[in-house]
N, C-alpha and C positions, 0 to 999 in steps of 0.2 A: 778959806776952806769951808767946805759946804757941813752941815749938822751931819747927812749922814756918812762925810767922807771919813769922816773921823775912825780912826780902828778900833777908838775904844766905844765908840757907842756902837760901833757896828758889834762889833764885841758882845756888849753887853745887853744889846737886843737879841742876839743869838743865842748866847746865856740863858736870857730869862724866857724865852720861846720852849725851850728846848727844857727847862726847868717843868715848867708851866704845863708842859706835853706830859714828862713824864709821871709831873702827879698825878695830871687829869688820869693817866691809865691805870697810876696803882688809886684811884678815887675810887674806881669801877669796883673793887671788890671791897668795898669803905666799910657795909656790912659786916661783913667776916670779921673784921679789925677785931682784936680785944680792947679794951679802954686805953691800956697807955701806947699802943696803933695810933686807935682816934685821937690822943692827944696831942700824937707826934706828927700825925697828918693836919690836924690844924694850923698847928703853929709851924708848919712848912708854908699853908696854905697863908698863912699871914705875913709871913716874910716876903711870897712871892707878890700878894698885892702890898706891901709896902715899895718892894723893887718898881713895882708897874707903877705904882704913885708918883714917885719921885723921877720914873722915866717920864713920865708925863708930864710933869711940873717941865722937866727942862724942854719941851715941848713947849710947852707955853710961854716960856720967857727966852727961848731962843728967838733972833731977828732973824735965823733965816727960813728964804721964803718958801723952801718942802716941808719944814718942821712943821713952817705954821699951815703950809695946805693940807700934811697930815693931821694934825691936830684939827681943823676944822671937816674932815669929810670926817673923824672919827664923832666929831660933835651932831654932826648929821647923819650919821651913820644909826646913830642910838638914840637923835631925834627921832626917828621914826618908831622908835617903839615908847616913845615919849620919855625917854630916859635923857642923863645929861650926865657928865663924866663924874660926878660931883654923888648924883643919885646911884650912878653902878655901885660907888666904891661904899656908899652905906648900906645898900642893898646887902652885897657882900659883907659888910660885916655883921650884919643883921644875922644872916644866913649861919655865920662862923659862930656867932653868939647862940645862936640857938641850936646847932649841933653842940657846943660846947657843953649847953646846959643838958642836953639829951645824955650826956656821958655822965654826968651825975645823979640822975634818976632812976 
């Protein structure tokens, strides 16, 4: 069986799509938030890129050969903005860390 025949990864890319959608649109009014909003939006936002992490991971250390063709046009995908999957995910914590700290100022 292939990586994405699987129901549960199909699953759980649907999941985390669909998770990931919905923050990004309550994100949009991130503003407005009160503090403990923004606190509870981060740590949403943390959970989802930890999901995406470990989605990833199994990405990488799967043998089979769509996992690894995604995994690699995802690597060239974000080479072009000179990024590598490794740098999005600091990037983004970076980002997470510095909204955090903006809610205690």
């Amino acid at each position: 069986m292939g990586f994405f025949d699987s129901d549960i990864v199909q699953q759980e890319a649907m999941q985390l799509f669909q998770d990931y959608q919905a923050l990004m649109q309550l994100g949009s009014d991130y503003g407005k938030f009160d503090r403990e909003g923004k606190k509870l939006f981060i740590e949403q936002m943390e959970s989802i890129m930890d999901r995406y992490r470990i989605f990833m991971k199994r990405f990488e250390l799967s043998e089979d050969f769509m996992a690894q063709m995604s995994m690699e046009q995802l690597k060239t995908h974000l080479g072009q903005f000179g990024m590598t999957p490794q740098k999005m995910f600091e990037q983004m914590n970076q980002t997470l860390e510095r909204m955090k700290s903006q809610i205690d100022t």
